[in-house]
MARBA-3410 file (N, C-alpha, C, O; in Angstrom, 1 decimal):
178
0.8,-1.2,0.0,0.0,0.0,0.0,0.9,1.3,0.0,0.5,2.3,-0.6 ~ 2.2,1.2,0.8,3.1,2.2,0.4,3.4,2.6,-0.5,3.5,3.8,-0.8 ~ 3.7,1.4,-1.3,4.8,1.6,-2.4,3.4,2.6,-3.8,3.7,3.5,-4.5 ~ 2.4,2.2,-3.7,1.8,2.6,-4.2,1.2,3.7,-4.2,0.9,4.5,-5.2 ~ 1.1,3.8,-2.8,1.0,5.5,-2.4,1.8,6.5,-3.1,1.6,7.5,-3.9
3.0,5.8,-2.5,4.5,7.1,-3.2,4.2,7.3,-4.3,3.9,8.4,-4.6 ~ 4.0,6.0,-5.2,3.8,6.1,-6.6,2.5,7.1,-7.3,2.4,7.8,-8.3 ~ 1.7,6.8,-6.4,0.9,8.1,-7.1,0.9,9.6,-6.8,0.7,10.6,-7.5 ~ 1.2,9.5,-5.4,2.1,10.9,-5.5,3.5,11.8,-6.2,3.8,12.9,-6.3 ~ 3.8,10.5,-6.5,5.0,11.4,-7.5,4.5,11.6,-8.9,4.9,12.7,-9.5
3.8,10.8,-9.3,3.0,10.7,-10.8,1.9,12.2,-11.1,1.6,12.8,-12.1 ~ 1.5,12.5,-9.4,0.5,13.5,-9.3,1.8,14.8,-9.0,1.6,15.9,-9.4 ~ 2.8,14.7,-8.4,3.6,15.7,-8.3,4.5,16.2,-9.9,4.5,17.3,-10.5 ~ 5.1,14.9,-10.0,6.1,15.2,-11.1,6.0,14.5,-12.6,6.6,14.5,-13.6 ~ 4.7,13.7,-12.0,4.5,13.3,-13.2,5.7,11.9,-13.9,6.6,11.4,-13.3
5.3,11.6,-15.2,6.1,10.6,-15.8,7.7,10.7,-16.2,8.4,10.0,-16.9 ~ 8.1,12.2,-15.5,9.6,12.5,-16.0,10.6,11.7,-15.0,10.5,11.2,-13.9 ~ 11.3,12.0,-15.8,13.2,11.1,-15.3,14.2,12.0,-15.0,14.9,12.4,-16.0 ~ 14.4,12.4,-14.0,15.8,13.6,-14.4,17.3,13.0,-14.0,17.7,12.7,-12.8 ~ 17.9,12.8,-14.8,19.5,12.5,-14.6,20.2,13.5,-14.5,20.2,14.6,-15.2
21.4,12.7,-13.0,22.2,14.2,-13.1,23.7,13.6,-12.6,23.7,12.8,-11.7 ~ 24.8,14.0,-13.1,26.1,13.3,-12.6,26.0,14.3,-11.4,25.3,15.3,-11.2 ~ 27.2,13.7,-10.7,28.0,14.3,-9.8,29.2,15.2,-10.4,29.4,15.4,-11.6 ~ 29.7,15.5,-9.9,31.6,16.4,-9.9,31.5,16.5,-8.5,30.7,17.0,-7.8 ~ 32.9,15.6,-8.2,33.1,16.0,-6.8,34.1,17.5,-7.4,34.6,17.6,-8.5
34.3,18.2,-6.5,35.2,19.6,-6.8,36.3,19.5,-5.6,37.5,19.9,-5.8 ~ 35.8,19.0,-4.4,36.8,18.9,-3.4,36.5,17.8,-2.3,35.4,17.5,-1.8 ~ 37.8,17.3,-2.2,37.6,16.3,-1.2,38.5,16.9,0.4,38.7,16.1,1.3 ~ 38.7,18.1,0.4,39.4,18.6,1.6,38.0,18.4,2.5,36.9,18.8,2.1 ~ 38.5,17.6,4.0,37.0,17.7,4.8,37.6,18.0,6.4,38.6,17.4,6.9
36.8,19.2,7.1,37.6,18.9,8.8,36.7,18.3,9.4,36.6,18.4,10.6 ~ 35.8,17.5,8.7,34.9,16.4,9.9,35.6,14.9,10.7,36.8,14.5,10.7 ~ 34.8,14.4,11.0,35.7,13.4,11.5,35.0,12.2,11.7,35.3,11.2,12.4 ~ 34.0,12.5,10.9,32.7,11.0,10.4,33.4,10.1,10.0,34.3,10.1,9.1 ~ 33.1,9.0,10.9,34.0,7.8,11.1,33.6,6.5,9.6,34.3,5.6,9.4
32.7,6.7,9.1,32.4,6.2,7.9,33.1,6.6,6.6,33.5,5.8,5.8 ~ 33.2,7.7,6.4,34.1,8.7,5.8,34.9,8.7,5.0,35.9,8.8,5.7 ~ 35.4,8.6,3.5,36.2,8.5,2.8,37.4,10.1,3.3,38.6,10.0,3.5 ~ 36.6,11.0,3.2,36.6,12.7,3.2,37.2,12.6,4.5,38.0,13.5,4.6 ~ 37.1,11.7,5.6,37.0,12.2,6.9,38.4,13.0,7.6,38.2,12.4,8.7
39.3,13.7,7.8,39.9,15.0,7.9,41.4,14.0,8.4,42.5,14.4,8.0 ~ 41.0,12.5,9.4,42.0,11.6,9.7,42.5,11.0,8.8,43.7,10.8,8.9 ~ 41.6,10.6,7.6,42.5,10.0,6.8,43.3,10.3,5.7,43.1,11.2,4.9 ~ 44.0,9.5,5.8,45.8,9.6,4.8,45.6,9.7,3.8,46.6,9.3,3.3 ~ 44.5,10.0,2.9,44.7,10.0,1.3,44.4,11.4,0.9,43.8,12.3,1.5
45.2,11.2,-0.5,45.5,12.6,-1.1,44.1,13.8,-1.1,43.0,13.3,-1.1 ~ 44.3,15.1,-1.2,43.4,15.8,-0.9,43.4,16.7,-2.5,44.2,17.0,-3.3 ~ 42.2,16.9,-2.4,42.5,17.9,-3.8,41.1,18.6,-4.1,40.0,18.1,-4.4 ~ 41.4,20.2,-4.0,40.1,20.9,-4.9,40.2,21.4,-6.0,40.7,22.5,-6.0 ~ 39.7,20.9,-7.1,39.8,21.2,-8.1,39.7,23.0,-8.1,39.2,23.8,-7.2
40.4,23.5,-9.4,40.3,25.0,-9.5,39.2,25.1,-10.4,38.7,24.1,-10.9 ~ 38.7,26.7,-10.7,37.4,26.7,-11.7,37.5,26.1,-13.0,36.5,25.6,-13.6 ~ 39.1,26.2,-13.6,39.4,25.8,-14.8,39.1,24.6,-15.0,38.2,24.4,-15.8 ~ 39.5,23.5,-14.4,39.8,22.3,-13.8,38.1,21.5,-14.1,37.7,20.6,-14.9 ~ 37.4,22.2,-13.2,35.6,22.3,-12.9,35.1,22.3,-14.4,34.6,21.4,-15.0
35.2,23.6,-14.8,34.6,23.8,-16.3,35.1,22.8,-17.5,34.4,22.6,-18.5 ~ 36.6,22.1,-17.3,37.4,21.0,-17.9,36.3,19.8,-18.0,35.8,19.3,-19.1 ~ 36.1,19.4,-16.4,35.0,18.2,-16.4,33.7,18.4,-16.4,32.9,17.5,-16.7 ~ 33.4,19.5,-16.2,31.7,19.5,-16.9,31.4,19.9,-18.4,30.3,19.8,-18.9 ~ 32.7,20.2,-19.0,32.3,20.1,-20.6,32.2,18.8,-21.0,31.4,18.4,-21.9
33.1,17.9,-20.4,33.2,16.3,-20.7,31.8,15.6,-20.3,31.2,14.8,-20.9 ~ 31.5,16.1,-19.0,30.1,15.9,-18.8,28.9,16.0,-19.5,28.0,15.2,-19.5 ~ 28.8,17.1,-20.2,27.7,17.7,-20.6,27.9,17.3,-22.2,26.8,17.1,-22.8 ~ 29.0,17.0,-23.0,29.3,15.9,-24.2,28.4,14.6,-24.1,27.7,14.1,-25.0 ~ 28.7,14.2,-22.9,27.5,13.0,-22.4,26.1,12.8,-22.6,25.3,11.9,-22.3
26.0,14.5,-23.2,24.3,14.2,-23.3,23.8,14.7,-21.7,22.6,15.0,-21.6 ~ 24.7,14.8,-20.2,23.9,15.1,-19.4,23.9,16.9,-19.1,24.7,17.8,-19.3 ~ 23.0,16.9,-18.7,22.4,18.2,-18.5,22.1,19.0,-16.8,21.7,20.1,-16.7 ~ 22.2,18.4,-16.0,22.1,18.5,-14.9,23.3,18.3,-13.9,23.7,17.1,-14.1 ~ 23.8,18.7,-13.1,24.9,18.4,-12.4,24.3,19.2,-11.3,23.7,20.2,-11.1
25.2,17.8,-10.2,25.6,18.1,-8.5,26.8,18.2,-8.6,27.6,17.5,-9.3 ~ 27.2,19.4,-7.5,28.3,19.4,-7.2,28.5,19.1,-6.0,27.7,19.4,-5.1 ~ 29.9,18.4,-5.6,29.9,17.8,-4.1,31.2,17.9,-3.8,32.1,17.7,-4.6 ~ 31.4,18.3,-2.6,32.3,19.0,-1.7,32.5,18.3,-0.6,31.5,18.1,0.2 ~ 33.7,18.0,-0.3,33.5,17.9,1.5,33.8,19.3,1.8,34.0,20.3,1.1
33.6,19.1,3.6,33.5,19.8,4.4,34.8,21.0,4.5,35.8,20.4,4.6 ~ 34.9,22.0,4.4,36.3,22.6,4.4,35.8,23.8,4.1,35.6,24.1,2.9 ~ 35.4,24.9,5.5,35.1,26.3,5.2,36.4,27.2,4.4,35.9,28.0,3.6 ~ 37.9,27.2,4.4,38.7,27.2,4.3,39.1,27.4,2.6,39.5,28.4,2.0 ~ 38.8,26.1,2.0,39.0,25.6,0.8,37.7,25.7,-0.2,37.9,25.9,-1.4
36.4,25.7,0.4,35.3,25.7,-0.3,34.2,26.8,0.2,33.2,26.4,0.8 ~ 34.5,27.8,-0.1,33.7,29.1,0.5,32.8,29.5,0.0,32.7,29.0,-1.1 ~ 31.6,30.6,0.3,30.5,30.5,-0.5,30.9,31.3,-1.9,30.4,31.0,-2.9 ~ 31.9,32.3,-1.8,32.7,33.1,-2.7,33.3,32.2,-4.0,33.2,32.6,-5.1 ~ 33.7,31.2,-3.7,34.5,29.9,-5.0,33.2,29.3,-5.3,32.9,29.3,-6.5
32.2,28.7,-4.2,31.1,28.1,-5.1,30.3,29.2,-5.9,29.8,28.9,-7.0 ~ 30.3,30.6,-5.3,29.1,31.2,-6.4,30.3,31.5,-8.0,29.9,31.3,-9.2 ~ 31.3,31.8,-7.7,31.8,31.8,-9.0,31.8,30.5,-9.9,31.5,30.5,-11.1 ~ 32.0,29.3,-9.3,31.7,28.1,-10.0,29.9,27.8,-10.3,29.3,27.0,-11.0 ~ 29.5,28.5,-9.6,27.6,27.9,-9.9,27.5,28.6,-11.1,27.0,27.9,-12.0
28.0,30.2,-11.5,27.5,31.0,-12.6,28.7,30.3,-13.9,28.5,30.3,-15.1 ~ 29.5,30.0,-13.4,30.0,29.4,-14.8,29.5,28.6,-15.2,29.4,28.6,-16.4 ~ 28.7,27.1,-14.3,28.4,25.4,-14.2,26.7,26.3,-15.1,26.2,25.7,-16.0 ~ 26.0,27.8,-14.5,25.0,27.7,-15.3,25.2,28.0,-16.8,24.3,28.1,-17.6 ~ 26.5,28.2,-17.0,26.2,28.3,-18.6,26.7,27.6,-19.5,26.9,28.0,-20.6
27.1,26.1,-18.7,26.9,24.7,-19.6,25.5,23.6,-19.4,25.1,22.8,-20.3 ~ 24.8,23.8,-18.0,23.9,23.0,-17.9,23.0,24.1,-17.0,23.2,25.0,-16.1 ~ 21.4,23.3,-17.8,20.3,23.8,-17.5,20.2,24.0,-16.3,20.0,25.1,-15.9 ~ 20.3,22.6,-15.3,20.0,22.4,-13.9,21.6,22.1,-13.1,22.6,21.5,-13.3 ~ 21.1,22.9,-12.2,22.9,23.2,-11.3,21.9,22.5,-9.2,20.8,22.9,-8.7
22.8,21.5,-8.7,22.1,21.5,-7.3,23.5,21.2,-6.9,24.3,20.9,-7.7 ~ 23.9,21.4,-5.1,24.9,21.4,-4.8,25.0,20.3,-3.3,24.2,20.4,-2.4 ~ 25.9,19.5,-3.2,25.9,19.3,-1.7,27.1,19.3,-0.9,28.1,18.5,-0.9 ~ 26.9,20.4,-0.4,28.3,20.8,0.1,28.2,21.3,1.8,27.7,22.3,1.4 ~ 28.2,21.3,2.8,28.3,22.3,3.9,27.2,22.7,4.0,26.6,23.1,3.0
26.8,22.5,5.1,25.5,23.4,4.9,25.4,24.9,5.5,26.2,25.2,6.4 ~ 24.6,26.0,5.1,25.0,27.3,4.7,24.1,27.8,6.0,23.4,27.3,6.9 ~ 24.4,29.0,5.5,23.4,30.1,6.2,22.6,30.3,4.9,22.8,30.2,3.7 ~ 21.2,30.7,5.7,20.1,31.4,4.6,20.6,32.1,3.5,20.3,32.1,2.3 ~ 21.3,32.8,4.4,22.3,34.5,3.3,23.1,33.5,2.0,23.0,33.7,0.8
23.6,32.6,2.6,24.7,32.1,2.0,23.9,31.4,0.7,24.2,31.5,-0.4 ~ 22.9,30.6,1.3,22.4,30.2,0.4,21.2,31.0,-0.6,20.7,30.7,-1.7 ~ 21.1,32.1,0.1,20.3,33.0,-1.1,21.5,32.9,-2.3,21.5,32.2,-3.3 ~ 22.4,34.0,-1.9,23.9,33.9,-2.9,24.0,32.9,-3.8,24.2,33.3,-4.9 ~ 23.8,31.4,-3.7,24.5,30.4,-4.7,22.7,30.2,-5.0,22.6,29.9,-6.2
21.8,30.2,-4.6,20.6,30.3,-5.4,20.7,31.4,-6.8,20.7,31.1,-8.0 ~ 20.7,32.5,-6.3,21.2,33.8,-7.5,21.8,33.3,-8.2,21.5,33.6,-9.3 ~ 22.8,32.6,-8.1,24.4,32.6,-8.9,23.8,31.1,-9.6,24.5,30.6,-10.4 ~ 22.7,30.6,-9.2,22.5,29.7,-10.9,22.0,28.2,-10.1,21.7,27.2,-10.7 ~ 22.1,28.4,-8.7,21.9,26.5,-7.8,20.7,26.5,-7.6,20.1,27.3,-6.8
20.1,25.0,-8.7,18.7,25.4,-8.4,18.3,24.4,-7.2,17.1,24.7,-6.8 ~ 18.8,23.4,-6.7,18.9,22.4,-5.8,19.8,22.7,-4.7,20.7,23.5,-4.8 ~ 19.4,21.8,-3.5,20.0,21.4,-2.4,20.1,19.6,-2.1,19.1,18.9,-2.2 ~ 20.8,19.4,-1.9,21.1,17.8,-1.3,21.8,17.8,-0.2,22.9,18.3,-0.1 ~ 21.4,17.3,0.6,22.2,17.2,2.0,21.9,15.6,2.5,20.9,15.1,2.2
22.9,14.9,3.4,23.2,13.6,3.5,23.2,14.2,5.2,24.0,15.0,5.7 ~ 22.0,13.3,5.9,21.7,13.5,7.6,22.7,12.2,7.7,23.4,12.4,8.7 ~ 22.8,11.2,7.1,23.4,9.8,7.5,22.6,9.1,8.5,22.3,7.9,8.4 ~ 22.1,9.7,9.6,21.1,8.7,10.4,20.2,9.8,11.0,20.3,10.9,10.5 ~ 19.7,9.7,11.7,18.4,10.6,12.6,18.2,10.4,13.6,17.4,11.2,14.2
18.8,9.0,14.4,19.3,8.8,15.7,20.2,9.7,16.8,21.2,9.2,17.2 ~ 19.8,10.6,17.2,20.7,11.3,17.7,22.0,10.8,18.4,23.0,11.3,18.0 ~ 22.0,9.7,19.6,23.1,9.3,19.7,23.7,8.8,18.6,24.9,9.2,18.4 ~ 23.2,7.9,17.8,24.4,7.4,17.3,25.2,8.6,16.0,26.4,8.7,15.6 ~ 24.0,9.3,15.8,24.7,10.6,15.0,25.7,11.2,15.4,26.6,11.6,14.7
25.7,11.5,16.9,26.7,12.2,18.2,27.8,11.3,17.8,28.6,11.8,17.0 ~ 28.0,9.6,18.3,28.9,8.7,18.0,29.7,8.9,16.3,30.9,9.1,16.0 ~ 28.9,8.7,15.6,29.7,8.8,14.2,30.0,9.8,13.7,30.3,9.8,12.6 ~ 30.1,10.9,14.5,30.5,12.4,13.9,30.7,13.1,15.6,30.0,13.7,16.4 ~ 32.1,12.4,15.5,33.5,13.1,17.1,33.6,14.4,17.1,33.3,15.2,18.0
34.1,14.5,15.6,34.4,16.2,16.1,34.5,17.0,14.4,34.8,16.4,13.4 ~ 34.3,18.1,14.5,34.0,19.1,13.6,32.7,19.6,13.3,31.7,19.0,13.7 ~ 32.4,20.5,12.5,31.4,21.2,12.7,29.8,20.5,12.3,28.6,20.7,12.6 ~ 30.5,19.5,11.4,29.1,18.4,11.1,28.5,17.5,12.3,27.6,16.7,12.2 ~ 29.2,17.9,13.4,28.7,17.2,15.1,27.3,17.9,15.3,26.5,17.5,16.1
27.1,18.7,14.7,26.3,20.0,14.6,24.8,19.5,14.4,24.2,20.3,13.6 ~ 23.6,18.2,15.1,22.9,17.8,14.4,21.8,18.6,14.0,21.0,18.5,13.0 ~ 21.8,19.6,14.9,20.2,20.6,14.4,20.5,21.4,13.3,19.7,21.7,12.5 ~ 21.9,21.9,13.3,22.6,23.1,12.4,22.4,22.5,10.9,22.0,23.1,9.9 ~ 22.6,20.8,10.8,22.4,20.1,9.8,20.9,19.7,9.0,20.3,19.8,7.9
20.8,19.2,10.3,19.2,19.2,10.0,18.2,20.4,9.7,17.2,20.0,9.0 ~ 18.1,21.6,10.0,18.1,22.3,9.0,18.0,23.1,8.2,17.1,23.8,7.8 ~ 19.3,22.9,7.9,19.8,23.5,6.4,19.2,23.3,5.4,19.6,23.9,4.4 ~ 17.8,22.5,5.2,17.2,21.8,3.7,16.3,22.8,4.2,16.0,23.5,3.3 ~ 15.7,23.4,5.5,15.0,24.8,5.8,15.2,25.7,5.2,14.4,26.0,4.4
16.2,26.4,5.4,17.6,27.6,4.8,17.4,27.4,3.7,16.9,28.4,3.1 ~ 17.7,26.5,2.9,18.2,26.3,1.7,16.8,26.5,0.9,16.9,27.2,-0.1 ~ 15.3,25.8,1.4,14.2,26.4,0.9,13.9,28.1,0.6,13.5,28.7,-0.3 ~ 14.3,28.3,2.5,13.7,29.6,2.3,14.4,30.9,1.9,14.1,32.1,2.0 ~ 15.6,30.2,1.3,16.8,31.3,0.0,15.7,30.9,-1.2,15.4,31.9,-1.8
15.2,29.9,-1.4,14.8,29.9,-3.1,15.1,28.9,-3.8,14.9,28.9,-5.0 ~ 15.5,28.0,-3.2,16.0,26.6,-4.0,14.9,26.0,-4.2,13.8,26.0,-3.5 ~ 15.2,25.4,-5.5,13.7,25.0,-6.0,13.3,23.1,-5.6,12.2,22.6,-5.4 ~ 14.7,22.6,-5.5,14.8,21.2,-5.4,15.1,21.5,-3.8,15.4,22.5,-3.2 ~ 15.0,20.1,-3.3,15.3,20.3,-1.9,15.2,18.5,-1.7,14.2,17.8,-1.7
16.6,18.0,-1.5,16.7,16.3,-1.3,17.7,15.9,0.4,18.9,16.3,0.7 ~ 16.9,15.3,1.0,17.5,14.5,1.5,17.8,13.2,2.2,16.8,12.5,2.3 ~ 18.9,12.8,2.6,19.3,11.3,2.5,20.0,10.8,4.0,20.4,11.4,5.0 ~ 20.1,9.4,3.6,20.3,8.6,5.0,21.2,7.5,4.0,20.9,6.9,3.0 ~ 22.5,7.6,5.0,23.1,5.8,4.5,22.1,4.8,5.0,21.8,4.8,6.2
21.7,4.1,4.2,21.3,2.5,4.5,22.5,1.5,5.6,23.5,0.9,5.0 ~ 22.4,1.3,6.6,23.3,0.1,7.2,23.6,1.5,8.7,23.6,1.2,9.9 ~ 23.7,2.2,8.4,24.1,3.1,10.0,22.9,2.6,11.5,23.2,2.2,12.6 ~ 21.7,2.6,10.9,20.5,2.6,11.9,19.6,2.0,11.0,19.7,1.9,9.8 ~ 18.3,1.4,11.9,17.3,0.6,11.5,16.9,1.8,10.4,16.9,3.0,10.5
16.5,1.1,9.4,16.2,2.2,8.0,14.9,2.9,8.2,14.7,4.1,7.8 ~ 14.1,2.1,8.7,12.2,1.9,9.2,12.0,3.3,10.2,11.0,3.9,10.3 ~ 13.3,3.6,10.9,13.3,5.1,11.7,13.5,6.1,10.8,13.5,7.3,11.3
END
């Protein structure tokens, strides 16, 4: 009865469309310390944020693909990935692809008005679980320890103007059914 439900609600929402969208990661610098973590700030592997050149390099390759939509994804790193670098990269990313969403940090309102203007028509944000302890447990230290600041940001991110608004949970952290 669920599954059917959803189904007619998205059919009555969005109807019979499909939207495909790659990723670009832009930066893997992260100061979290999410123990799941590829990004996570402890570990030893190389770090790298792409520059704008770099950015516009792989989304022309992207967008050759026939796709038209792109997320950009960032780890964590106020430092390295500021709202100043993303709005210059959102207005360039709008003038190879129609649809631009981002999941990076999550912002202030202000912040997120800014990269709305500058061409981001989405938000994606990754909660990883909704359990508060264990959210506490899997994120020790840096600013993603932050669960309300995280949670949210898909708020913020609405009430700048974002048209899209997604968010997600790893499967395997906590019972899924919560």
């Amino acid at each position: 009865l669920m599954r059917e439900t959803a189904a007619a609600c998205r059919r009555m929402y969005f109807g019979k469309a499909i939207q495909l969208y790659t990723p670009l990661y832009i930066s893997s610098n992260c100061i979290n310390g999410c123990l799941y973590c590829d990004f996570n700030r402890d570990n030893s592997s190389p770090r790298k944020t792409l520059s704008i050149s770099q950015i516009i390099d792989d989304a022309r390759v992207i967008k050759s693909m026939g796709i038209d939509s792109l997320l950009l994804v960032a780890g964590e790193d106020p430092k390295m990935i500021t709202v100043d670098f993303l709005e210059k990269v959102a207005i360039e990313m709008k003038k190879i692809f129609s649809y631009l969403s981002i999941e990076i940090a999550p912002q202030s309102e202000k912040d997120y008005r800014r990269l709305y203007q500058a061409g981001v028509d989405g938000l994606t944000l990754f909660q990883e679980t909704f359990d508060r302890e264990l959210y506490a447990e899997l994120h020790p230290f840096g600013p993603k320890r932050d669960y309300d600041y995280r949670l949210e940001a898909l708020q913020r991110g609405g009430a700048a103007g974002m048209r899209t608004i997604g968010m997600a949970f790893l499967l395997g952290l906590y019972d899924w059914r919560i």
